[in-house]
Z-matrix of the N, CA and C atoms (Angstrom, degrees):
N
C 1 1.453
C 2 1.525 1 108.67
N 3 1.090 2 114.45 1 136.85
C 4 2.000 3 128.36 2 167.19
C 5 1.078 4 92.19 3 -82.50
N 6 1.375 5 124.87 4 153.99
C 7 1.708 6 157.40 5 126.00
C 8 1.231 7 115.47 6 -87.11
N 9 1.383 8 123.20 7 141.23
C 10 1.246 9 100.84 8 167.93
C 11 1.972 10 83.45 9 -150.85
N 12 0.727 11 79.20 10 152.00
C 13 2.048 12 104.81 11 179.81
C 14 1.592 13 119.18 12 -97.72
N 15 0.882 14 143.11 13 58.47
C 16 1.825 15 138.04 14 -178.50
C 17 1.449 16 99.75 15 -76.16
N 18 1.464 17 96.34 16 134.62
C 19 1.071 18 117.10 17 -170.07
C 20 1.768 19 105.49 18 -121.53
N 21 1.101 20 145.32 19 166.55
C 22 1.078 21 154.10 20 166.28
C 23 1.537 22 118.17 21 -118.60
N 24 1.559 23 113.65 22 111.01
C 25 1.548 24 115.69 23 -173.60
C 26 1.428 25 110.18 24 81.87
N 27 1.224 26 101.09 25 147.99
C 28 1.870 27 121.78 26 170.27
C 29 1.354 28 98.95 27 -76.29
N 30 1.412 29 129.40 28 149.86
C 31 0.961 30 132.65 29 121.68
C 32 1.722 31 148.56 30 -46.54
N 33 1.332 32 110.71 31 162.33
C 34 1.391 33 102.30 32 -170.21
C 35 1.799 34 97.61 33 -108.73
N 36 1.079 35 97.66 34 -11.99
C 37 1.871 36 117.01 35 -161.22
C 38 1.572 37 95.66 36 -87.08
N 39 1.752 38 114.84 37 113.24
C 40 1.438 39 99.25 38 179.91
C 41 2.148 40 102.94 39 -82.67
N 42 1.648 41 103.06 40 -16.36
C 43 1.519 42 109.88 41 178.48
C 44 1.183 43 95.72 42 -73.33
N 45 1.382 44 155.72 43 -34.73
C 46 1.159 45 136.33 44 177.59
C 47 1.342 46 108.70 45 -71.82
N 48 1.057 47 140.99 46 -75.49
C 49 1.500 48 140.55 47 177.51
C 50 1.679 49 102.30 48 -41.86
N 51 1.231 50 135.74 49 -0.38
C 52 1.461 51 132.13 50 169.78
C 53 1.372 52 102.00 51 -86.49
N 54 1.380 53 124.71 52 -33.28
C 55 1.279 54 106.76 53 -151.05
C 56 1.594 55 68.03 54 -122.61
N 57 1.202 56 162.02 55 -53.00
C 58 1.435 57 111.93 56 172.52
C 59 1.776 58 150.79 57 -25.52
N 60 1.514 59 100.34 58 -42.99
C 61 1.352 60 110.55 59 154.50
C 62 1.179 61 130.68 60 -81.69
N 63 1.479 62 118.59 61 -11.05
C 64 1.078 63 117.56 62 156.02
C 65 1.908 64 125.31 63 -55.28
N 66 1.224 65 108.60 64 -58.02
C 67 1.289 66 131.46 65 169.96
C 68 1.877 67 103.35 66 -45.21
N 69 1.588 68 91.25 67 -56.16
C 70 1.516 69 93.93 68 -168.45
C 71 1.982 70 104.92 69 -55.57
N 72 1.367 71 119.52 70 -34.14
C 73 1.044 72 107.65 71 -177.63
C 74 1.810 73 132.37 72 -80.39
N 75 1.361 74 91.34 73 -18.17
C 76 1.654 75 109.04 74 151.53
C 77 1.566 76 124.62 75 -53.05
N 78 1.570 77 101.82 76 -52.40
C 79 1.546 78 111.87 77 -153.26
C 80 2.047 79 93.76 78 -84.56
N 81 1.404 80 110.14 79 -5.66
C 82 1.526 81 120.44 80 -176.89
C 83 1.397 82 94.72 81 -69.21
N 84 1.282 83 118.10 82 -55.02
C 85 1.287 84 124.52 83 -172.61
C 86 2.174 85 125.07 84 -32.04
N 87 1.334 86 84.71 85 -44.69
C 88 1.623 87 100.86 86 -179.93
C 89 1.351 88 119.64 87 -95.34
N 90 1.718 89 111.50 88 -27.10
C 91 1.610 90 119.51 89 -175.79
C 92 1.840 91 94.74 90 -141.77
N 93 1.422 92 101.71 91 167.22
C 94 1.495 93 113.85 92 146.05
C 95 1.474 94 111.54 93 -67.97
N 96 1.095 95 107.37 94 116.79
C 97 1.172 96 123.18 95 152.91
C 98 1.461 97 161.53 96 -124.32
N 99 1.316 98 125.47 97 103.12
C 100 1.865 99 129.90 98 -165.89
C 101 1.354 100 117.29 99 -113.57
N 102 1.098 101 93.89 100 160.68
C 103 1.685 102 116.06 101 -169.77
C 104 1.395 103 112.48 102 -132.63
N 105 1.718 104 114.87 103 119.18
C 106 1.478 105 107.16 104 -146.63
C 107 1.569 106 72.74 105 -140.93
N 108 1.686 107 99.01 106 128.70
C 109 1.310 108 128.38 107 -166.30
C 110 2.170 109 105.14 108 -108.00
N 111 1.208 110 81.50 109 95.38
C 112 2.157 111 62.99 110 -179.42
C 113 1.571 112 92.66 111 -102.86
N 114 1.615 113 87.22 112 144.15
C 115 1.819 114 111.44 113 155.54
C 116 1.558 115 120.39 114 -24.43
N 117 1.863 116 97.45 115 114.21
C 118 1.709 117 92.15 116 161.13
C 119 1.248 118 106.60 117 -57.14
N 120 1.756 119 119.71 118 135.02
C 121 1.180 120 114.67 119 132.80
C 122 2.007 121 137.69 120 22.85
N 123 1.059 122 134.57 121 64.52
C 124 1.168 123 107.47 122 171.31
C 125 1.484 124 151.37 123 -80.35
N 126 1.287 125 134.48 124 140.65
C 127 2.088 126 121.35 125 -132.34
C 128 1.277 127 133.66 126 61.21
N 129 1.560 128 97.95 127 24.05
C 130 1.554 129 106.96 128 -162.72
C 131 1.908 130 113.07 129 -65.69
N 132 1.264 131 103.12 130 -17.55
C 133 1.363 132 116.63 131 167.15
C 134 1.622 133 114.52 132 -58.19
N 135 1.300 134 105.68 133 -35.81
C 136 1.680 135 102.21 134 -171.66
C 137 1.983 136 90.34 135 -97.78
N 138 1.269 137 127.84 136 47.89
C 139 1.172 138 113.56 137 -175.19
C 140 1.788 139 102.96 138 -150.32
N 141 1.670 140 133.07 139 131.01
C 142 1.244 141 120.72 140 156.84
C 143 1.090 142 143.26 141 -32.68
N 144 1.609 143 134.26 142 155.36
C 145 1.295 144 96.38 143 159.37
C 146 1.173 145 150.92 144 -72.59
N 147 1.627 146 112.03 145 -4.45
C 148 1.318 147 149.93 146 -178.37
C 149 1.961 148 99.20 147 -77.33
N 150 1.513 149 120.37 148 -45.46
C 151 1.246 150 107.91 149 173.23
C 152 1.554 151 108.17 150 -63.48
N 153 1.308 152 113.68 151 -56.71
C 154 1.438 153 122.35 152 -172.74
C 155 1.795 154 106.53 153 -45.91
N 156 0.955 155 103.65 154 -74.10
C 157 1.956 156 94.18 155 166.94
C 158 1.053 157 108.61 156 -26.83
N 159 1.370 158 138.94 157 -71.85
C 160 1.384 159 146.27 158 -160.44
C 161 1.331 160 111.43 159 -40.65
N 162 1.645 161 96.45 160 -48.54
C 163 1.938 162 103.55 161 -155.85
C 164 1.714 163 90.26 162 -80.50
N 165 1.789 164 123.63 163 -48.17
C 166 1.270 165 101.94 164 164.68
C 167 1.294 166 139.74 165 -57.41
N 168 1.423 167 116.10 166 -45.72
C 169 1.509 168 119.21 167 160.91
C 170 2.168 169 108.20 168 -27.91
N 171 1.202 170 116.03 169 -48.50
C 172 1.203 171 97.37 170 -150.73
C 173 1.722 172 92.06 171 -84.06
N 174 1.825 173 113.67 172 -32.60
C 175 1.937 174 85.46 173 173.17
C 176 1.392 175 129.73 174 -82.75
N 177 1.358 176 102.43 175 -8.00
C 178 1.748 177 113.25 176 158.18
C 179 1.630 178 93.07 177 -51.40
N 180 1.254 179 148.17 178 -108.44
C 181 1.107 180 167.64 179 -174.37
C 182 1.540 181 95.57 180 -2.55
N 183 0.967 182 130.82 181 -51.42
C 184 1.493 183 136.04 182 -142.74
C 185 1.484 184 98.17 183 -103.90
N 186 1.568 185 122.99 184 -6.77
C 187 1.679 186 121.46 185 164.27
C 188 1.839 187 98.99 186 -99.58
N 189 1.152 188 121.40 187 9.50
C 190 1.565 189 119.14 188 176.15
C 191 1.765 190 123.76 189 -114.08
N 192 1.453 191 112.00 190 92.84
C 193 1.029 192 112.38 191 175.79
C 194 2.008 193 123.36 192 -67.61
N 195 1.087 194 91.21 193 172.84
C 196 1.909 195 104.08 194 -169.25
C 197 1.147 196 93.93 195 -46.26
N 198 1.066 197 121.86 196 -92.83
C 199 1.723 198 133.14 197 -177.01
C 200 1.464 199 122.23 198 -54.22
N 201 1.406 200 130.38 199 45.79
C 202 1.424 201 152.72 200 -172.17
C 203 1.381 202 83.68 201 -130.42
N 204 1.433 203 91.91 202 128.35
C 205 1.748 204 117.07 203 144.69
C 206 1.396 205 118.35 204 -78.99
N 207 1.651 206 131.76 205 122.02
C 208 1.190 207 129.03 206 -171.28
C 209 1.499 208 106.16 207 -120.41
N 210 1.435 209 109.80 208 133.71
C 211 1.692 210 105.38 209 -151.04
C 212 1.711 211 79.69 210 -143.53
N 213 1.462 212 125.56 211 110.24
C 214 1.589 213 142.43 212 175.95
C 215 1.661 214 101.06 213 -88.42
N 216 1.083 215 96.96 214 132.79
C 217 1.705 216 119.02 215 172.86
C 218 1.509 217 89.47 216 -105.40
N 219 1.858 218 82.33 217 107.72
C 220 1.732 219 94.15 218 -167.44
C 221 1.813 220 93.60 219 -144.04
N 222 1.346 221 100.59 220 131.01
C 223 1.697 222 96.86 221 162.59
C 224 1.226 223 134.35 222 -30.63
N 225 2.060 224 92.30 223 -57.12
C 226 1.505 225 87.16 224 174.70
C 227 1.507 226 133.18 225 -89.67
N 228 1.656 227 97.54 226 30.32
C 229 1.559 228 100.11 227 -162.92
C 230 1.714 229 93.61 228 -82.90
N 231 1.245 230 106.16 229 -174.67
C 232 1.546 231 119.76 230 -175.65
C 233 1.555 232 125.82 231 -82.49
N 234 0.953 233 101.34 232 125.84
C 235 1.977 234 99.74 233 -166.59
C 236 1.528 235 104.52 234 -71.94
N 237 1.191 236 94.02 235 147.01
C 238 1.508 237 99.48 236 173.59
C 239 1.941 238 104.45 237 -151.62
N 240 1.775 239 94.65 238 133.23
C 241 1.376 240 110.00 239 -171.65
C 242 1.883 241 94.05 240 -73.06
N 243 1.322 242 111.08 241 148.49
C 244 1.729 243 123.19 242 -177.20
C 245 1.767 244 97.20 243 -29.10
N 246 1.065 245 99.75 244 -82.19
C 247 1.195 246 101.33 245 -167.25
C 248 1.581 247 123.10 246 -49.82
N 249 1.410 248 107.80 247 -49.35
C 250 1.865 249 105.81 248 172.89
C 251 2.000 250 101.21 249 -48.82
N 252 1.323 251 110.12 250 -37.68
C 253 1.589 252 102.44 251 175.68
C 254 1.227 253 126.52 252 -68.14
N 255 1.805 254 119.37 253 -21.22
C 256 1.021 255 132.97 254 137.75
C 257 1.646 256 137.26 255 -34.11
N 258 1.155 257 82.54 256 -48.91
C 259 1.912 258 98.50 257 167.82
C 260 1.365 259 117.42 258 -58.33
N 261 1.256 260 105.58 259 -53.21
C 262 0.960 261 121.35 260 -142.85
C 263 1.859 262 89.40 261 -87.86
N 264 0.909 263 137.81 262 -46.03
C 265 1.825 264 149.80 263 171.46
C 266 2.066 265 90.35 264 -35.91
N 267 1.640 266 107.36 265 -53.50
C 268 1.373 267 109.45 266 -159.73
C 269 1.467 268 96.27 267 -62.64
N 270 1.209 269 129.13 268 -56.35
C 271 1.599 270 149.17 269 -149.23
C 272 1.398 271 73.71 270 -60.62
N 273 1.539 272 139.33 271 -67.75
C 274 1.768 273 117.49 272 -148.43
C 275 1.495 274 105.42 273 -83.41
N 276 1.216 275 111.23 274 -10.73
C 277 1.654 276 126.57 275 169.98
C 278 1.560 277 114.67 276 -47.74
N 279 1.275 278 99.72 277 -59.82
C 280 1.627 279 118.79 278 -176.02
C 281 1.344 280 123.04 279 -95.06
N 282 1.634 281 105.46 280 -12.71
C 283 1.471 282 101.74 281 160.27
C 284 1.476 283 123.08 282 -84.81
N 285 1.905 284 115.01 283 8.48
C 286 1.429 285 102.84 284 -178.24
C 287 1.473 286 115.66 285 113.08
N 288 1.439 287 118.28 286 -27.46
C 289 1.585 288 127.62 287 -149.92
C 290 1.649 289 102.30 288 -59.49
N 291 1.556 290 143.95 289 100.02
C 292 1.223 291 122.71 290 175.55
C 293 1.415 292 162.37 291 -22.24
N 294 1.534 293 82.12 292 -41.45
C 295 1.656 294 139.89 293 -175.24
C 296 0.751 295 123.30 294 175.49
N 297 1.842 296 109.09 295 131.15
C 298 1.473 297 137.14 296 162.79
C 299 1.490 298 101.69 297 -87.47
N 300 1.244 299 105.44 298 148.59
C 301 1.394 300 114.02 299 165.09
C 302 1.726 301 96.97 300 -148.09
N 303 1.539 302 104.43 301 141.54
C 304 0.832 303 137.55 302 -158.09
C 305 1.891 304 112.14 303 -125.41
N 306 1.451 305 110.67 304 98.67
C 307 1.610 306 104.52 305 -170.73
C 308 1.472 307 121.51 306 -100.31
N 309 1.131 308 140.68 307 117.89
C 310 1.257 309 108.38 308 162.90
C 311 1.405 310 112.12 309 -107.43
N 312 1.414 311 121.59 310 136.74
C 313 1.311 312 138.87 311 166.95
C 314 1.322 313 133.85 312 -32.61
N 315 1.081 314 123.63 313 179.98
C 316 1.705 315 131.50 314 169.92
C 317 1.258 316 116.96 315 -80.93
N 318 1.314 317 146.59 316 176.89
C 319 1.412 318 127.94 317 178.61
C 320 1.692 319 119.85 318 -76.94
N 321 1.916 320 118.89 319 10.20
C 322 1.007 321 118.96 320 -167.77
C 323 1.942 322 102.37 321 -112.18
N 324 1.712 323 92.82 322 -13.46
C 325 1.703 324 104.27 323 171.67
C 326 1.206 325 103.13 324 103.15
N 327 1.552 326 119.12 325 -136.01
C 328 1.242 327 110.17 326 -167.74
C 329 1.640 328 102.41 327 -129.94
N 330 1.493 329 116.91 328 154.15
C 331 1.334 330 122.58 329 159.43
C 332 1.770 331 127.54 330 -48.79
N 333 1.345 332 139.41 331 155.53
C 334 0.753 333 129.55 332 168.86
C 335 1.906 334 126.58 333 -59.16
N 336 1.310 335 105.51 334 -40.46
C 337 1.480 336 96.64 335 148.59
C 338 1.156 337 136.01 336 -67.76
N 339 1.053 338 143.91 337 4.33
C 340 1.737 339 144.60 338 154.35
C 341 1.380 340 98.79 339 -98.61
N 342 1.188 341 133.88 340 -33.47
C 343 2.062 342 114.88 341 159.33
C 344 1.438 343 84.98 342 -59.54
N 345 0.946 344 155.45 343 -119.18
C 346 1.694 345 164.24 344 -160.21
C 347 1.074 346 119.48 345 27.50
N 348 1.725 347 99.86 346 -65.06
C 349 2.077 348 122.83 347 -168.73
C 350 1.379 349 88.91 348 -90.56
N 351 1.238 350 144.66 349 -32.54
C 352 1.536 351 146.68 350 -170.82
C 353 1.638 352 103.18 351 -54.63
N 354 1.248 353 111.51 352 115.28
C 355 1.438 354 133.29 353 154.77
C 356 1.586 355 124.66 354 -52.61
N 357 1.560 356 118.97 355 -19.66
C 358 1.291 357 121.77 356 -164.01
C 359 1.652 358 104.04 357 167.87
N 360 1.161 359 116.15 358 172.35
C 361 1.173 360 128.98 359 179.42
C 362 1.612 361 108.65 360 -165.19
N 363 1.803 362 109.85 361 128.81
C 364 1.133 363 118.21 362 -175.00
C 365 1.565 364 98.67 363 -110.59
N 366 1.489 365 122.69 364 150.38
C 367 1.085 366 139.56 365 170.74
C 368 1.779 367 112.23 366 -101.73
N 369 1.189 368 125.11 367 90.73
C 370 1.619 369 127.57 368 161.23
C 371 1.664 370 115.19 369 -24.85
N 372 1.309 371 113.53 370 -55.91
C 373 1.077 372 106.86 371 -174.28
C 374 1.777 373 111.75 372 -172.02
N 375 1.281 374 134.15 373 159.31
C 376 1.088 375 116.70 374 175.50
C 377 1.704 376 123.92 375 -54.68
N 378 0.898 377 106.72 376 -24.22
C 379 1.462 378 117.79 377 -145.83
C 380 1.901 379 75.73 378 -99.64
N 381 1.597 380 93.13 379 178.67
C 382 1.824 381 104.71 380 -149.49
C 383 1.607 382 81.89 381 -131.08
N 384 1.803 383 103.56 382 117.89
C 385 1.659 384 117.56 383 158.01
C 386 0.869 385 89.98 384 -93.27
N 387 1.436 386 93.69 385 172.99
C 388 2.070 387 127.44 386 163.62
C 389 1.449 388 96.79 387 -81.85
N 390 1.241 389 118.24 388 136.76
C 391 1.039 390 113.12 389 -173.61
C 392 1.873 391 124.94 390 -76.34
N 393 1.556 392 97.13 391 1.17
C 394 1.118 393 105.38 392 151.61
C 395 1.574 394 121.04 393 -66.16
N 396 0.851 395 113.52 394 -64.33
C 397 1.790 396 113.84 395 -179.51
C 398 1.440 397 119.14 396 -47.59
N 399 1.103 398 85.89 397 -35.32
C 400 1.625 399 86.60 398 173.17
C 401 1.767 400 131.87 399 -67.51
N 402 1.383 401 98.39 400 -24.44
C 403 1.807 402 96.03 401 158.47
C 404 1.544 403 98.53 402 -52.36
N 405 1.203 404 142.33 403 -78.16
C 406 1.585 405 127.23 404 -156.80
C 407 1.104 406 110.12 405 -56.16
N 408 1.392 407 136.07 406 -75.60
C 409 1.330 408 146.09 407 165.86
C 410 1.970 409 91.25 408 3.17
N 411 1.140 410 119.34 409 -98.32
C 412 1.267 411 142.99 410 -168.78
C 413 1.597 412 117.11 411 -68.43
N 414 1.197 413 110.50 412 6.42
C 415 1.757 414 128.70 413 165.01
C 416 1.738 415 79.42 414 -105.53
N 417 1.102 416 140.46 415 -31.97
C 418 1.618 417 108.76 416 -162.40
C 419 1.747 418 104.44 417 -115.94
N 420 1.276 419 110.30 418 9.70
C 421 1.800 420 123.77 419 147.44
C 422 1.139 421 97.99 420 -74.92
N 423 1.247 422 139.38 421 -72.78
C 424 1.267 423 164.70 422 -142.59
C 425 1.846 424 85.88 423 -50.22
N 426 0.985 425 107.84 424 -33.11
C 427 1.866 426 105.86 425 -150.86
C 428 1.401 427 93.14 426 -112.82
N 429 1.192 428 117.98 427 -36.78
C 430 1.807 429 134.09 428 -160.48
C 431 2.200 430 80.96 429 -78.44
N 432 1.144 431 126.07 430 -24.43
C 433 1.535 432 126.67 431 -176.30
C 434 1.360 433 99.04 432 -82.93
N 435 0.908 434 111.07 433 -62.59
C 436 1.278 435 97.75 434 -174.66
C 437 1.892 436 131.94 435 -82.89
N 438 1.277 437 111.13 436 -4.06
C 439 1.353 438 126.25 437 141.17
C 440 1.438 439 117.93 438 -41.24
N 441 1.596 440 111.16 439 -39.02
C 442 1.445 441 102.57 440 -156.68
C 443 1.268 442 84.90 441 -108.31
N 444 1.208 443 139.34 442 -10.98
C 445 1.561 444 131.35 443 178.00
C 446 1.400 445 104.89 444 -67.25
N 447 1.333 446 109.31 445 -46.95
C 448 1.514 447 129.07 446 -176.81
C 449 2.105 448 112.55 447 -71.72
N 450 0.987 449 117.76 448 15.57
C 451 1.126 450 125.92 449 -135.28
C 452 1.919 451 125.86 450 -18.85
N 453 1.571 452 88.31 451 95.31
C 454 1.193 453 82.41 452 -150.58
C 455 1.760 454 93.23 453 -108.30
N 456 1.304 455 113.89 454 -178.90
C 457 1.599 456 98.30 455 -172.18
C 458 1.812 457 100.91 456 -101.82
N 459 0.732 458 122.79 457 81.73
C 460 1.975 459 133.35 458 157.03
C 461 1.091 460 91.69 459 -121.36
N 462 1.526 461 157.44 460 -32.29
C 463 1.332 462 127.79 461 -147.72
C 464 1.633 463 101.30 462 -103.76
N 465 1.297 464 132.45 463 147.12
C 466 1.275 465 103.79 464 172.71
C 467 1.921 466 104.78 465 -134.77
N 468 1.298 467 108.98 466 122.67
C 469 1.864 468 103.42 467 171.04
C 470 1.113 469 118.46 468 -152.90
């Protein structure tokens, strides 16, 4: 199975982008794994937030083929304790799934067509990152899952 991570916008954080690839080079170990960076917006000042979704919604869309599982790092997506997210990584593992891809949005979320093609939506946590921070945060689930799939000793409960 591929993973792949799309992200929306560069960061400004060179410690965040450290410990994204950091993670990313762990989580290589068990799967293919990429991290696909699309263009902020440009003139995004002269634009809604409803345009701005839109214009990301549509190159989000356009890195997701038919047979991709599309899983949004979304507030209101569904919480899941490490391990049930653990489960849940194995279950599309063994059912075949090619690739997961995994998006997180702009700071305005996602368009109504990327809720649409979206397979699911996971919630990180109640509480509200920048959606910068949240690549690490969720690069080091990402790894902390499959540790425990693997049962390996990083996870501890």
């Amino acid at each position: 199975m591929n993973i792949d991570l799309i992200v929306v916008g560069k960061t400004d954080s060179r410690e965040v982008d450290a410990l994204v690839e950091m993670y990313s080079r762990r989580i290589s170990h068990y799967v293919r794994f990429g991290v696909t960076y699309l263009p902020d917006i440009r003139n995004n000042k002269n634009l809604s937030e409803s345009q701005q979704k839109t214009l990301e919604g549509d190159a989000i869309l356009r890195q997701i083929a038919e047979g991709d599982r599309l899983v949004l790092l979304d507030e209101r997506g569904a919480e899941y304790r490490s391990t049930e997210f653990a489960d849940r990584l194995q279950r599309w593992m063994n059912s075949g799934v090619r690739r997961v891809v995994f998006v997180i949005g702009g700071p305005y979320g996602f368009s109504e067509a990327v809720y649409a093609r979206a397979n699911e939506s996971v919630s990180l946590s109640k509480m509200t990152f920048s959606h910068q921070i949240v690549r690490a945060i969720f690069a080091e689930q990402l790894y902390r899952a499959f540790t425990i799939i693997r049962h390996e000793p990083y996870h501890h409960e």
